[in-house]
LUMDODREN-19181 format. One record per residue (C-alpha): residue in three letters; z, y, x. Coordinates in pm, 1 decimal, m for minus. Layout:
% LUMDODREN-19181
@residu ALA | pz Z | py Y | px X;
...
//
This chain:
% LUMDODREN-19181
@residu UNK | pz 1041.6 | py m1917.1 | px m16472.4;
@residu UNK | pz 787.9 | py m1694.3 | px m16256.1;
@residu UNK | pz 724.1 | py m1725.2 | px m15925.1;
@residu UNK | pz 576.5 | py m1471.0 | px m15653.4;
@residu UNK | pz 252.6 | py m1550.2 | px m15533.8;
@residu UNK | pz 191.4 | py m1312.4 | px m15186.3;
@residu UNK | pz m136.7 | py m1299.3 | px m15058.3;
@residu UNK | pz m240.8 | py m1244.8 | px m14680.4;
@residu UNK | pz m412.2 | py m1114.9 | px m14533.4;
@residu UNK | pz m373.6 | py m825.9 | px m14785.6;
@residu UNK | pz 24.3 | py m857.7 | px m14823.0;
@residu UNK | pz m45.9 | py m763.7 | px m15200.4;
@residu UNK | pz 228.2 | py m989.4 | px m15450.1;
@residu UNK | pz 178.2 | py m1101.3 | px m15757.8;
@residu UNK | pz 410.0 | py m1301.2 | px m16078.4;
@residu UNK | pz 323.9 | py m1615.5 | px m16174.6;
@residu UNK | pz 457.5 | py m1779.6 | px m16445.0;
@residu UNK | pz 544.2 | py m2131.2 | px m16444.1;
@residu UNK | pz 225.6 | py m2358.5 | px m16573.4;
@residu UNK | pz 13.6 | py m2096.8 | px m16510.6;
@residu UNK | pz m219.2 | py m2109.0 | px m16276.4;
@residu UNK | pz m240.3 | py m1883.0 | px m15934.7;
@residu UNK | pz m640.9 | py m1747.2 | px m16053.3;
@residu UNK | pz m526.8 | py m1659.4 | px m16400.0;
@residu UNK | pz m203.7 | py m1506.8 | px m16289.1;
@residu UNK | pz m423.5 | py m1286.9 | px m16039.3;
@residu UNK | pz m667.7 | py m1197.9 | px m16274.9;
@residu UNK | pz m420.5 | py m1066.2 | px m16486.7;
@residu UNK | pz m244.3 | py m842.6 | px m16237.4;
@residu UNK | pz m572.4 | py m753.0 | px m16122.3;
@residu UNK | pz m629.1 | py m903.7 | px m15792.1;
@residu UNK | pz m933.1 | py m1030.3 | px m15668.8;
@residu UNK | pz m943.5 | py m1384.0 | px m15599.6;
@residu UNK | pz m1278.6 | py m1529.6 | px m15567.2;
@residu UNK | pz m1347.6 | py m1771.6 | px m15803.5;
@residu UNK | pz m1682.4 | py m1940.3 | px m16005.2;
@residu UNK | pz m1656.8 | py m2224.7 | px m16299.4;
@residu UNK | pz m1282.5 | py m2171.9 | px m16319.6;
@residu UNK | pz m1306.2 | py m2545.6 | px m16382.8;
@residu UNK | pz m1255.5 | py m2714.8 | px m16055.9;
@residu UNK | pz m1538.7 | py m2826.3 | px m16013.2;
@residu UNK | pz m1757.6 | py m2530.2 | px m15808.7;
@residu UNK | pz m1493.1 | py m2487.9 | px m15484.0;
@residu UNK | pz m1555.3 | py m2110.2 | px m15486.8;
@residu UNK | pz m1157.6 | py m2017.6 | px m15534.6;
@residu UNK | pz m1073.5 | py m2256.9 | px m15252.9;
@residu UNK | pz m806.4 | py m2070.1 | px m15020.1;
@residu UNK | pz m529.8 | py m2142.3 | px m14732.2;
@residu UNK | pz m164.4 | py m2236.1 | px m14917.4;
@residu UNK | pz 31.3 | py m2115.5 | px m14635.4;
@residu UNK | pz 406.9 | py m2156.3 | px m14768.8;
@residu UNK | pz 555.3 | py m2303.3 | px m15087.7;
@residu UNK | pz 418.6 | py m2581.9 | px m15309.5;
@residu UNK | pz 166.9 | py m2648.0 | px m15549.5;
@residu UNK | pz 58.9 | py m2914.5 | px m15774.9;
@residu UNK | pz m335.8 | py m2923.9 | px m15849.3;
@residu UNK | pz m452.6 | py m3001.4 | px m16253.8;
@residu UNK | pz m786.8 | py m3188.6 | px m16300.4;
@residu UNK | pz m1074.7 | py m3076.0 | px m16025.8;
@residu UNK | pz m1367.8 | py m3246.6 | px m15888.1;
@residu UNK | pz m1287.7 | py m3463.9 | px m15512.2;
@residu UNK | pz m1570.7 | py m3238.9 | px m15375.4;
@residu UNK | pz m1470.4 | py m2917.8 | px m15469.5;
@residu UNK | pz m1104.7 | py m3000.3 | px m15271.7;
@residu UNK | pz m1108.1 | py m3319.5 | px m15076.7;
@residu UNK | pz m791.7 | py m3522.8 | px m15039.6;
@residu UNK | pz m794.6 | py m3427.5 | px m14657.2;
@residu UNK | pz m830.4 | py m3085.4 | px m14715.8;
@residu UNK | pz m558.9 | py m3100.5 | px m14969.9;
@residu UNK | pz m326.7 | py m3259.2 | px m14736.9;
@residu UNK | pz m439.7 | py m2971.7 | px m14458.2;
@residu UNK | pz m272.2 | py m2727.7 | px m14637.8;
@residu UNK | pz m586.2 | py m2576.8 | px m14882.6;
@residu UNK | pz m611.6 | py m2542.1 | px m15228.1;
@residu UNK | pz m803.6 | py m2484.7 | px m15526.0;
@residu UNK | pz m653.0 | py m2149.2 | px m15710.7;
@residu UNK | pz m823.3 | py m2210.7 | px m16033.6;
@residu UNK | pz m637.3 | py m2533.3 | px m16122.4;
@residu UNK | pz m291.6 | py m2483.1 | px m15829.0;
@residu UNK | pz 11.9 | py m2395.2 | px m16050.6;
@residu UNK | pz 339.8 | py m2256.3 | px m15849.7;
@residu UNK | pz 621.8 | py m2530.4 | px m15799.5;
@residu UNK | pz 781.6 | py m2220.6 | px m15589.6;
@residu UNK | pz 741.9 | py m1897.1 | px m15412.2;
@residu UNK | pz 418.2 | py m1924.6 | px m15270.9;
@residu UNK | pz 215.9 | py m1759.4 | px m15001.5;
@residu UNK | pz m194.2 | py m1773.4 | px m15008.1;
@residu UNK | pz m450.3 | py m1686.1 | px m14715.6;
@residu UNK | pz m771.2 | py m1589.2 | px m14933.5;
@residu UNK | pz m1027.8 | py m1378.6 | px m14869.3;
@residu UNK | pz m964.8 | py m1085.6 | px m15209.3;
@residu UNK | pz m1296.8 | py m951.9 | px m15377.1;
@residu UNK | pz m1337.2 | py m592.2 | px m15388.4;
@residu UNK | pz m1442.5 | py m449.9 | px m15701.5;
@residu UNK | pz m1365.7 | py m755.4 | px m15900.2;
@residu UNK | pz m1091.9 | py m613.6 | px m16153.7;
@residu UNK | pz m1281.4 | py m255.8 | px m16215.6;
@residu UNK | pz m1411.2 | py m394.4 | px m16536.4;
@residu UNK | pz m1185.5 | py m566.3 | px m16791.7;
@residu UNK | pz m1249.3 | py m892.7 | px m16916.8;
@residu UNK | pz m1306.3 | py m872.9 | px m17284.5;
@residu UNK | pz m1400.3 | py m1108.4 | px m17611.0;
@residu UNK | pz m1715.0 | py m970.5 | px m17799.9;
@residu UNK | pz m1965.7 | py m1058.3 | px m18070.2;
@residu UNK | pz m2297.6 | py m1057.1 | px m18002.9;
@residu UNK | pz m2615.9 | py m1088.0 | px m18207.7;
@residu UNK | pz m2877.4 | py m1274.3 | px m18117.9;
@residu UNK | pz m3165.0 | py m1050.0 | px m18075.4;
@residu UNK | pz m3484.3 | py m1268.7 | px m17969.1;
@residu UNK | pz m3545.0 | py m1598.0 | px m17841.3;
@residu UNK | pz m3827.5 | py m1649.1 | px m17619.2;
@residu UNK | pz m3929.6 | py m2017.9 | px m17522.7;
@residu UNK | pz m4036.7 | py m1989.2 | px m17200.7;
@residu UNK | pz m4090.3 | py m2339.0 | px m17069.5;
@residu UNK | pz m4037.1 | py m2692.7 | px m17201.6;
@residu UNK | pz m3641.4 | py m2643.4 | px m17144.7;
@residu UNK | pz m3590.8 | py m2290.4 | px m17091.1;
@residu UNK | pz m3498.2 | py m2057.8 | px m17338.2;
@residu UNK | pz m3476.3 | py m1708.7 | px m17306.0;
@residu UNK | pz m3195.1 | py m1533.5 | px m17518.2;
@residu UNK | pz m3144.8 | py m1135.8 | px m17576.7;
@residu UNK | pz m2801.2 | py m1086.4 | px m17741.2;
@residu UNK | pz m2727.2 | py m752.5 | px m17906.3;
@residu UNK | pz m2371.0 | py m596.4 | px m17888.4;
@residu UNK | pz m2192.7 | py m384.8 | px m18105.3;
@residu UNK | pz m2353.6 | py m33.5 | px m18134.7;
@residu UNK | pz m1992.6 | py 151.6 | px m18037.9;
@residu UNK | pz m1933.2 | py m75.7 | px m17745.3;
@residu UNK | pz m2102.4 | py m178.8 | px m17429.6;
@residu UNK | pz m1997.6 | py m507.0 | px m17209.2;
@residu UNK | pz m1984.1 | py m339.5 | px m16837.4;
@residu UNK | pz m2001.3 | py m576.9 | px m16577.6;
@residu UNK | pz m2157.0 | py m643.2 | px m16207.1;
@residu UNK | pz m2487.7 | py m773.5 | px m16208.5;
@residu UNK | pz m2443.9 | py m1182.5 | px m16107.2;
@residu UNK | pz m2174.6 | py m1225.2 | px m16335.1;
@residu UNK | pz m2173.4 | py m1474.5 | px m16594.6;
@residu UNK | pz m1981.2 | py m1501.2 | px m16968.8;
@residu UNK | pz m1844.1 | py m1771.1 | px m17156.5;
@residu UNK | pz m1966.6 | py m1857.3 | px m17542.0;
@residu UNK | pz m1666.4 | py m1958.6 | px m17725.4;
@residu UNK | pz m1806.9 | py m2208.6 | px m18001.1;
@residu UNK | pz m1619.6 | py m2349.1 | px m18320.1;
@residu UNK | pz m1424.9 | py m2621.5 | px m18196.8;
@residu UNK | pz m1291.4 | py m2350.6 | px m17880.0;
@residu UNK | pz m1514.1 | py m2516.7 | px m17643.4;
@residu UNK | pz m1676.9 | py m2316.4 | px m17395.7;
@residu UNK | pz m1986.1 | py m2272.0 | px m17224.1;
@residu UNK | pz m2055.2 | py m2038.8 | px m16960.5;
@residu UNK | pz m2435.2 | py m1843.5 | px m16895.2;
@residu UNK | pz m2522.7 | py m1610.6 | px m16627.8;
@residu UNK | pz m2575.5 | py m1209.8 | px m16737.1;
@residu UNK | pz m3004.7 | py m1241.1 | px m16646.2;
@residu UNK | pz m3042.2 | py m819.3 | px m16650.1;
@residu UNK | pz m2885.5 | py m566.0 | px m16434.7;
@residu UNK | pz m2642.8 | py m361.0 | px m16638.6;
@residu UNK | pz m2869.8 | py m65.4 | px m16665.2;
@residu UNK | pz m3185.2 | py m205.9 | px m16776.2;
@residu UNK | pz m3132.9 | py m232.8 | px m17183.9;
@residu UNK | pz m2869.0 | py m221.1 | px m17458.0;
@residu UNK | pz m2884.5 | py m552.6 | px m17478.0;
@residu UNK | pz m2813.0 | py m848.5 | px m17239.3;
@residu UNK | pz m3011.5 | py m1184.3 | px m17172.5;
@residu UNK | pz m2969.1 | py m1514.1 | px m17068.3;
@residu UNK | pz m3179.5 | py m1816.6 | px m16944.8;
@residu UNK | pz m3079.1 | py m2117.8 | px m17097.2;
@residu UNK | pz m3171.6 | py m2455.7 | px m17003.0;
@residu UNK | pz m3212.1 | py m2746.0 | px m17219.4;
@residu UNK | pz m2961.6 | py m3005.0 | px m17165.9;
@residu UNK | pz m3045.7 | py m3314.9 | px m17408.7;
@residu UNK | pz m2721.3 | py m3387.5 | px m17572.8;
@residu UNK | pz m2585.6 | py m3076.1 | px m17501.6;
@residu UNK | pz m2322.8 | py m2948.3 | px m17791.4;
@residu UNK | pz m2465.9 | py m2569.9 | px m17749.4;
@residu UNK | pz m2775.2 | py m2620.2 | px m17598.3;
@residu UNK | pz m2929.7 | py m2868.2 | px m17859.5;
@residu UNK | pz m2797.2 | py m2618.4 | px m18091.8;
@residu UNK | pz m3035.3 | py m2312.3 | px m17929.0;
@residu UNK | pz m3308.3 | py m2548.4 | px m17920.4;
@residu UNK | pz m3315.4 | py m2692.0 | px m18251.9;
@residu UNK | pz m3103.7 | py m2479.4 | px m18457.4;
@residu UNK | pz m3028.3 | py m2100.3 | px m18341.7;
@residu UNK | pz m3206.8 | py m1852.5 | px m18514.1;
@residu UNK | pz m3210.1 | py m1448.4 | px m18457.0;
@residu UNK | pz m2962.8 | py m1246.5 | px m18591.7;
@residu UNK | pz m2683.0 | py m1570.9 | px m18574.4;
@residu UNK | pz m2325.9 | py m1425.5 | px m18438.6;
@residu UNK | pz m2191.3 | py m1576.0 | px m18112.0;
@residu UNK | pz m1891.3 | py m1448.6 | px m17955.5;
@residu UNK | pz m1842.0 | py m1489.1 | px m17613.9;
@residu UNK | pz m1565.3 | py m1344.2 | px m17324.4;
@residu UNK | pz m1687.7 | py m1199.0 | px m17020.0;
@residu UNK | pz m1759.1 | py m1082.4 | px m16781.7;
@residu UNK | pz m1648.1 | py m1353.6 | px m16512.7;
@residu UNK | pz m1728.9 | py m1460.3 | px m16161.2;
@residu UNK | pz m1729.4 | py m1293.2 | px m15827.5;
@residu UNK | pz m2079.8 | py m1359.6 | px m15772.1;
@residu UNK | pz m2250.3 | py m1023.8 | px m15768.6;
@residu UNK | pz m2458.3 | py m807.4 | px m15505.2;
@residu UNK | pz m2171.9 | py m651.5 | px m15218.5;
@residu UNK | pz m2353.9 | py m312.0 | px m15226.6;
@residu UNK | pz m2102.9 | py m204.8 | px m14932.8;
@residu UNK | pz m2325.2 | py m368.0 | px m14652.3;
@residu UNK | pz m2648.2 | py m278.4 | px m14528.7;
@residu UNK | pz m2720.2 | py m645.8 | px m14377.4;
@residu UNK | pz m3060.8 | py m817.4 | px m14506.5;
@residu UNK | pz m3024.7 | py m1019.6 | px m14810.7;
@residu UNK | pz m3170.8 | py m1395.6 | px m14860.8;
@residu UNK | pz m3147.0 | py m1533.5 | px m15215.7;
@residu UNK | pz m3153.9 | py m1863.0 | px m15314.8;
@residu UNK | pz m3223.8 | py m2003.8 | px m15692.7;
@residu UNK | pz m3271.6 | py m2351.5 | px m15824.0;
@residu UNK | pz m3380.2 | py m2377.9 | px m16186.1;
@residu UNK | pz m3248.1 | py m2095.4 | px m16429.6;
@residu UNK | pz m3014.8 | py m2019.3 | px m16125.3;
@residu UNK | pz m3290.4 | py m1723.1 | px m16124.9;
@residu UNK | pz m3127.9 | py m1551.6 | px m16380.7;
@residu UNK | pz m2833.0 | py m1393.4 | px m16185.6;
@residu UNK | pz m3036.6 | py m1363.9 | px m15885.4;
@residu UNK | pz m3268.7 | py m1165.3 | px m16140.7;
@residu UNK | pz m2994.4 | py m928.4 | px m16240.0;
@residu UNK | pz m2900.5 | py m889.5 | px m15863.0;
@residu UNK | pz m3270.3 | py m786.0 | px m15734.2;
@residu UNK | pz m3259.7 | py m571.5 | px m16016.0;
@residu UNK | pz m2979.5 | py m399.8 | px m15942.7;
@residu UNK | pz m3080.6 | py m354.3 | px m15612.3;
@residu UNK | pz m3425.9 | py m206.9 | px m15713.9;
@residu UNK | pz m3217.5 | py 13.5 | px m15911.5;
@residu UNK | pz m2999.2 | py 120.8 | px m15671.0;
@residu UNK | pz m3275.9 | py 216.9 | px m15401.6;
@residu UNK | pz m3056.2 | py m4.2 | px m15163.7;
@residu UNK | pz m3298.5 | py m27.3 | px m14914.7;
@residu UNK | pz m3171.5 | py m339.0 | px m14752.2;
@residu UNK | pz m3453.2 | py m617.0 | px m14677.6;
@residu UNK | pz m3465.3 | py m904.4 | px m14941.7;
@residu UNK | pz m3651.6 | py m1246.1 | px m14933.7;
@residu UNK | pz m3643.7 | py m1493.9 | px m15299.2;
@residu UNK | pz m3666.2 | py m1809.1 | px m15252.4;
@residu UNK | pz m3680.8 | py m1965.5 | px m15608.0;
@residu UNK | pz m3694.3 | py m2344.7 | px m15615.5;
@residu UNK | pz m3823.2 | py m2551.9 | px m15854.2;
@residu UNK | pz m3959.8 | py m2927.4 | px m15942.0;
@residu UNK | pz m4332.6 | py m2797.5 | px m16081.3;
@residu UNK | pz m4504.9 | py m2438.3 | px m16086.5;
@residu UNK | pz m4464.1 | py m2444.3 | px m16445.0;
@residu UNK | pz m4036.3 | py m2451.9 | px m16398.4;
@residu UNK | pz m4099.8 | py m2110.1 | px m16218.3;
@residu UNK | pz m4058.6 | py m1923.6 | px m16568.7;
@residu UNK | pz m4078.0 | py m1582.5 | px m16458.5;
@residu UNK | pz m4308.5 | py m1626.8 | px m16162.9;
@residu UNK | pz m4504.0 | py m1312.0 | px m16244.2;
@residu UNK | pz m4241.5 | py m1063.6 | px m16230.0;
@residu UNK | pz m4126.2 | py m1206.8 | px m15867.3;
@residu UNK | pz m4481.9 | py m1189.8 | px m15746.3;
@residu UNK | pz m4480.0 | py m794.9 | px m15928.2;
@residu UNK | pz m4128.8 | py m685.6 | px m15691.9;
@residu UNK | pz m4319.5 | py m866.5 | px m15382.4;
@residu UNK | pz m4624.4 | py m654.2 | px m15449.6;
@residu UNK | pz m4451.8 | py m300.5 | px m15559.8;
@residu UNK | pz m4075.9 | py m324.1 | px m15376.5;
@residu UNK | pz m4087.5 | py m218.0 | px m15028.3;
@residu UNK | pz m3903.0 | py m485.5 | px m14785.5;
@residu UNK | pz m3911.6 | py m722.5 | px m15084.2;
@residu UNK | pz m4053.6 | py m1105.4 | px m15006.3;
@residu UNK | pz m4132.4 | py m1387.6 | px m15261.9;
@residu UNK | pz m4166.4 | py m1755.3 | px m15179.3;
@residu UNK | pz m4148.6 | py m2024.7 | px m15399.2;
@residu UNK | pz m4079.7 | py m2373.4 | px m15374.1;
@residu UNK | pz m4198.0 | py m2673.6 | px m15539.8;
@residu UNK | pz m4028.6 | py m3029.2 | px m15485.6;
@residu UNK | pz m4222.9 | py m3263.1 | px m15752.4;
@residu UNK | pz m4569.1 | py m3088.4 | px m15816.9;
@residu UNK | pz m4844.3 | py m3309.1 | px m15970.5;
@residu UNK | pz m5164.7 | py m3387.5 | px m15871.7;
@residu UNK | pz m5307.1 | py m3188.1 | px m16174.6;
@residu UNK | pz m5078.0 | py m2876.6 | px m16004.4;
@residu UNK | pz m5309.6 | py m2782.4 | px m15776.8;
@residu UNK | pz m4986.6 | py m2644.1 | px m15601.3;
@residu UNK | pz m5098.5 | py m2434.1 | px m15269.8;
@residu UNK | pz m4742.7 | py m2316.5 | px m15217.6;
@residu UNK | pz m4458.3 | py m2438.1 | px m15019.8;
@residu UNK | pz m4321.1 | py m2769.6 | px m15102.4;
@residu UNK | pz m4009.8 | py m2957.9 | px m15043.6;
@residu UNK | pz m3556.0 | py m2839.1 | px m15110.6;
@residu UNK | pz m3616.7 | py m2450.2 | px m15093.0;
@residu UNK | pz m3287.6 | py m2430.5 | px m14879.5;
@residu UNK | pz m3514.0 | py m2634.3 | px m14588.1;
@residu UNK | pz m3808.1 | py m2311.5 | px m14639.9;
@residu UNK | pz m3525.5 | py m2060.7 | px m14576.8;
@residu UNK | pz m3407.5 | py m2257.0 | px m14259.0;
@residu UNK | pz m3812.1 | py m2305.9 | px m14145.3;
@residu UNK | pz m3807.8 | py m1939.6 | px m14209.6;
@residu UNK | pz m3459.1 | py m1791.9 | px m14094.4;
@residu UNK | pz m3378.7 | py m2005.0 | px m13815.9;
@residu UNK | pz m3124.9 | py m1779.7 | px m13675.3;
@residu UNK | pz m2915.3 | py m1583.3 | px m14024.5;
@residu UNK | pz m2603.2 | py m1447.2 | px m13840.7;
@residu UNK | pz m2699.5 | py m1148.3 | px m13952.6;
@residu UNK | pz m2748.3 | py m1152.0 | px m14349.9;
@residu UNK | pz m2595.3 | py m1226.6 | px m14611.9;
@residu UNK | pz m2701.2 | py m1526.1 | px m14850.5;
@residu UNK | pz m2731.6 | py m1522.8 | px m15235.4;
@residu UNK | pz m2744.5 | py m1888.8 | px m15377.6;
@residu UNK | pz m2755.3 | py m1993.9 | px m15720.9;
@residu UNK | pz m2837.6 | py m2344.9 | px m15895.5;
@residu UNK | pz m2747.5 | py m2704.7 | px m15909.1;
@residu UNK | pz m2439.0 | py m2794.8 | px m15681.1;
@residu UNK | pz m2614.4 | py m2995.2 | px m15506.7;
@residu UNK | pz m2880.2 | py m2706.7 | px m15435.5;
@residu UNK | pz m2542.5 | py m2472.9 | px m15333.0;
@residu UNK | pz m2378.3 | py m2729.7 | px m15113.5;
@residu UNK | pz m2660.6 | py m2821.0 | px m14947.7;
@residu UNK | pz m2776.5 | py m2438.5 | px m14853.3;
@residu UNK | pz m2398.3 | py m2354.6 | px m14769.2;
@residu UNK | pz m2337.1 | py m2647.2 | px m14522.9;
@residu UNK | pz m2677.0 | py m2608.7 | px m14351.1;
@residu UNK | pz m2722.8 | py m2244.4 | px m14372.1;
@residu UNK | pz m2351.3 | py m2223.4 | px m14211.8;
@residu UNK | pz m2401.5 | py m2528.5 | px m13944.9;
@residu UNK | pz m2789.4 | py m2496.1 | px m13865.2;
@residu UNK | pz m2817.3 | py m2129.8 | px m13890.9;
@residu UNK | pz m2543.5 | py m1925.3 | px m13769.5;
@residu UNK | pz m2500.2 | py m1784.8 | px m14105.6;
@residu UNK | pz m2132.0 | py m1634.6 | px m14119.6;
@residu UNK | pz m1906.2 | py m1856.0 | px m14364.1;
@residu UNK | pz m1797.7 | py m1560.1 | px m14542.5;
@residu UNK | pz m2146.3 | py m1396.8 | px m14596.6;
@residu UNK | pz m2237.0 | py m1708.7 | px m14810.1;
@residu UNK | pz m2247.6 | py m1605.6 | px m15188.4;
@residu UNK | pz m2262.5 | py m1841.4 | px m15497.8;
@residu UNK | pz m2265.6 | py m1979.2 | px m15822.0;
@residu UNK | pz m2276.8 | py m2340.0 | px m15874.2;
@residu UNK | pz m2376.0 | py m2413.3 | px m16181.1;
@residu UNK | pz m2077.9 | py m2661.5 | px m16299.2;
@residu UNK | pz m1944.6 | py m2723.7 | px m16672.6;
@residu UNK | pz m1578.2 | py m2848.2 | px m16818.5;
@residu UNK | pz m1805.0 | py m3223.1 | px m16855.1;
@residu UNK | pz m1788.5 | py m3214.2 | px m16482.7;
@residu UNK | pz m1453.6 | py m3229.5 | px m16374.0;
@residu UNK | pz m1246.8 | py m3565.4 | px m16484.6;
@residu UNK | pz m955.0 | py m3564.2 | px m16758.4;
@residu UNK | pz m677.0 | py m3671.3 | px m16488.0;
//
């Protein structure tokens, strides 16, 4: 059985087959839903369901309260059809120019940057390149058909090859397995690229990113590509971390904040030692950007880290700040672990 999914305010119509779900049917037919961890878990695919019915698979409570549910919104990623269905959803532009494709890689270098980061370069087949927006992420598809997705850290332009920033996560299937036992040249194959997090170069408003952790590495790719395209458009980083040392590529910030006109750097320690000798600012970096933007109705936001880091910056930025809902941007960083079986 398929169903027609019609989404407003665009009027565009989509099929839907029965047990699919409304984000995978969309992809496919190449409409641009927002959407993150595809998981239930991040909220980013959130919409209105305006007419027909839906029945929601496993998802986080956060990412789709019961009361929401009951007021009529959904979760795309993990709603499947019962009938004819009509959406309210604010589409992506851009987001189906560039198919999404299954690759091998090779792993190029590894680079241990900090106690539990690990940079990766992954080298792709000489005939073929993996085009994508810079923010986007791709999924590793390991042995047992697992996955595990990993922000794109480069701008699409910068090399043949593409890096990640991968943080340790004790216990971790594919992280123990970079930290103890990946070598260079190993074959990973991996399916990307994914997300709708990525730099809307059709606005000139000033840009304020936010990263938490190795949620620099899209934000990386982002400034890049904005370097790159001589945008123009004011941009302040605010990278958060627990100690100095956790800011792994402090340098090359501090290098765009010294040679990138309109570009601004501030970090943001929460747990610095005595031994530190940390000058900077301290505390949640979401608090610096509201100390420093008290008024953001007119800029856009970039945010990209722990959900906790996300939520945070999108309720206060949005309630505190003036900052429009819909010029919030983000990735929380979520996995399949989060989101319950039933």
């Amino acid at each position: 059985m398929t169903f027609k999914v019609t989404v407003q305010p665009s009027g565009r119509v989509f099929d839907c087959e029965a047990g699919d779900t409304v984000l995978a049917a969309a992809l496919r037919a190449g409409v641009g839903l927002p959407y993150g961890c595809k998981n239930g878990a991040c909220g980013s695919c959130k919409g209105k369901l305006l007419a027909g019915a839906v029945i929601h698979g496993p998802h986080q409570v956060k990412a789709l309260p019961g009361a929401e549910e009951e007021a009529g919104r959904a979760l795309f990623c993990c709603a499947r059809p019962q009938s004819d269905i009509t959406i309210e959803v604010r589409e992506v532009s851009g987001l189906g120019d560039f198919p999404v494709r299954k690759m091998p890689s090779r792993v190029a270098r590894m680079e241990r940057v900090a106690d539990d980061v690990m940079l990766i370069w992954l080298q792709l087949p000489a005939t073929d390149k993996l085009q994508y927006r810079a923010g986007q992420y791709v999924e590793f598809i390991l042995k047992d058909g697992k996955r595990r997705s990993y922000s794109l850290a480069n701008a699409p332009h910068v090399d043949e090859q593409v890096s990640l920033h991968i943080r340790h996560m004790p216990g971790g299937v594919f992280t123990d397995h970079v930290f103890s036992g990946m070598q260079e040249r190993d074959i990973l194959r991996f399916e990307g690229p994914l997300g709708s997090f990525f730099l809307r170069e059709d606005s000139d408003k000033p840009i304020v990113l936010i990263a938490s952790g190795t949620g620099f590495a899209p934000v990386k790719a982002i400034i890049e590509q904005a370097i790159h395209g001589k945008s123009g458009r004011q941009m302040t980083l605010y990278w958060g971390a627990r100690r100095p040392g956790d800011l792994y590529m402090r340098a090359l910030c501090e290098a765009w904040a010294a040679t990138v006109p309109g570009f601004r750097f501030v970090p943001v320690v929460s747990d610095a030692l005595p031994e530190d000798a940390w000058q900077g600012r301290t505390g949640f970096v979401h608090q610096a950007v509201m100390a420093d933007f008290p008024d953001l109705s007119g800029h856009q936001v970039y945010a990209c880290g722990a959900p906790i880091v996300v939520d945070s910056a999108q309720r206060d930025l949005v309630e505190r700040c003036g900052l429009p809902a819909d010029e919030f941007y983000a990735d929380a960083f979520t996995s399949q672990a989060d989101v319950p079986d039933a």
